[in-house]
N, C-alpha and C positions, 0 to 999 in steps of 0.2 A: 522299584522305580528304575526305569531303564538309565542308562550312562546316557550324556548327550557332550557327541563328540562339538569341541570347541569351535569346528567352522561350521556346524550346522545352525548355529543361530546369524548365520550369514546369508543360509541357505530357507531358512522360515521365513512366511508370508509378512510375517511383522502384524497378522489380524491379532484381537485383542487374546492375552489368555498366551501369547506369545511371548518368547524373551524378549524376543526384537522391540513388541510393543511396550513393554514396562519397561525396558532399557532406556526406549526413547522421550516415553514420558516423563520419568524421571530425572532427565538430562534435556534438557532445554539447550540447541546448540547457540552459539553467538549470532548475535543479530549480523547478518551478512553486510551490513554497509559499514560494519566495523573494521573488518577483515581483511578489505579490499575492493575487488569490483563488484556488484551484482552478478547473482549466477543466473544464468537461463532459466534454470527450473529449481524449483524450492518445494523441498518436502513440509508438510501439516503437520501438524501436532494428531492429527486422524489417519495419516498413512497416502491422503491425498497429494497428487502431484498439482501445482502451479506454473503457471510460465509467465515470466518477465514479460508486461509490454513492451516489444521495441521503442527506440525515442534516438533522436537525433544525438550523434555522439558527443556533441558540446553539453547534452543533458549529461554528464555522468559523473558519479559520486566525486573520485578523482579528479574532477575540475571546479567542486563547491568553491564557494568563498568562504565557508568555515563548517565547524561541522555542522552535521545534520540534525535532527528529530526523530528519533525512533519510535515506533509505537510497538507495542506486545502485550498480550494476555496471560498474566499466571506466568510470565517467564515465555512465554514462548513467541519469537516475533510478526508483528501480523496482528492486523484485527481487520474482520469483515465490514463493507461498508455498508452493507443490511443489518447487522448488530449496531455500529453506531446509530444509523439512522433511526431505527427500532428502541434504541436507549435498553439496551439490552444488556450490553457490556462495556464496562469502564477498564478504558485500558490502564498498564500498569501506570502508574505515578502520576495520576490524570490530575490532581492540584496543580502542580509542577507551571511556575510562572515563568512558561519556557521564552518570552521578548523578552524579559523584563531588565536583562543587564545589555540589549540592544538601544534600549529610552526611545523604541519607537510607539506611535500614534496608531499608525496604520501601516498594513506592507501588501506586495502584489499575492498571486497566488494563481498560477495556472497548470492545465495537462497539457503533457505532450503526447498528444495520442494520435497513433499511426490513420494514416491514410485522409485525415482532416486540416487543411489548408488553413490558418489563421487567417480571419477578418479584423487586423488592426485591431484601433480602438474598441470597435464593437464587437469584440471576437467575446462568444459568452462562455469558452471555456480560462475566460483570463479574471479576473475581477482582485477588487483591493480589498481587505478585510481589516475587520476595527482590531487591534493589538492590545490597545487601551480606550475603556469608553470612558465617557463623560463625566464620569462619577470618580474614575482612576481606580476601576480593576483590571488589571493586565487579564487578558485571554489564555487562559491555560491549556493544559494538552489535551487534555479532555476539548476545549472546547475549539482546539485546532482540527481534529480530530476527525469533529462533526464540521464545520467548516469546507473541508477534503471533500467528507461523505455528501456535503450539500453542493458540493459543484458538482460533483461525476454523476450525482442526480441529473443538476437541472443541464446539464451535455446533454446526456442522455433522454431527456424529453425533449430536445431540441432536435435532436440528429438526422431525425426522417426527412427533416427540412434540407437537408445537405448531402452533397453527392460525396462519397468514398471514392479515391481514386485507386486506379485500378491495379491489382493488383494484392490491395489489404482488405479486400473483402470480410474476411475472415475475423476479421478486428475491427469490423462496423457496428457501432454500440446501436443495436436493434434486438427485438425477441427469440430472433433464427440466428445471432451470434455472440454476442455478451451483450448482458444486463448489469445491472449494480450488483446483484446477490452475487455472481460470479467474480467480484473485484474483490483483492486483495490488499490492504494497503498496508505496506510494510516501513516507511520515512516518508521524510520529505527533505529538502536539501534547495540549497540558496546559491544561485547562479549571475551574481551581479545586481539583479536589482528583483528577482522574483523567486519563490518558491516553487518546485515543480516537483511533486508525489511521486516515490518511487509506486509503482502501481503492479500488483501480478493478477493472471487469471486461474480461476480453479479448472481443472480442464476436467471437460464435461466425459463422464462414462469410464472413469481412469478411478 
């Protein structure tokens, strides 16, 4: 068996059957909105790169009003909003009666997604979700989860109806630039009176 010098697992693809790759599966790094600020781009648990949606800079971790919501799979953070939608994958600690020491009913819950103008009240990437229903079971993470994944849905069948302003083309939720399968949803975090998803894209061909 050959010697393998110590920076050359620096220097490997990271594909499977690699140091790099069982290094990294085996070490689940800290969910990023622990840490500090969101990073740009965010490695997979598959070796895929992601990138941050930009969002207006009053969105960001560092100005919550308390902490966040995390979601992650097997340790690693991140879950796809085609997995949830699909009932595919339960994120970790999905019971978890994540309002329930807030004693609210209901709360907001919207994206800030680049290049699309809010319409007020009737803007459909904003809407209020039940917390606790009728019967008095609090909404757990799991079922925030899917919630997330059912807005960035119905954005997205909505979108073609609305113009993209110019310049974030690229980030027009359409078939020729992100869909939901491409969405990443990694938190979500509370900004005064609403929730707003930390959200990454998987970048296509990478």
């Amino acid at each position: 068996m050959a010697y393998m010098q110590p920076n050359q697992t620096i220097m490997n693809s990271g594909e499977a059957g690699s140091p790099v790759h069982y290094v990294r599966h085996a070490n689940p790094p800290p969910h990023p909105s622990m840490v500090g600020e969101m990073p740009s781009v965010w490695l997979l648990r598959d070796g895929r790169r992601a990138k941050r949606i930009p969002r207006s800079p009053n969105f960001s971790p560092s100005q919550e009003s308390f902490p966040g919501i995390t979601f992650s799979v097997n340790g690693w953070p991140g879950v796809r909003v085609e997995d949830i939608r699909n009932q595919t994958v339960y994120v970790d600690r999905p019971a978890d009666f994540i309002f329930a020491h807030h004693g609210w009913r209901t709360t907001n819950l919207a994206l800030n997604w680049p290049g699309y103008l809010p319409n007020s009240s009737s803007d459909t990437s904003r809407r209020r979700i039940v917390t606790l229903s009728s019967d008095g079971e609090p909404i757990t993470r799991q079922g925030f989860a899917q919630e997330i994944a059912s807005l960035i849905a119905a954005v997205y069948d909505r979108s073609g109806r609305r113009p993209v302003a110019r310049g974030w083309e690229s980030w027009a939720l359409n078939k020729d630039n992100v869909q939901p399968s491409d969405i990443i949803i990694l938190s979500a975090h509370y900004y005064r009176d609403v929730w707003i998803p930390e959200l990454y894209i998987i970048e296509r061909g990478v």
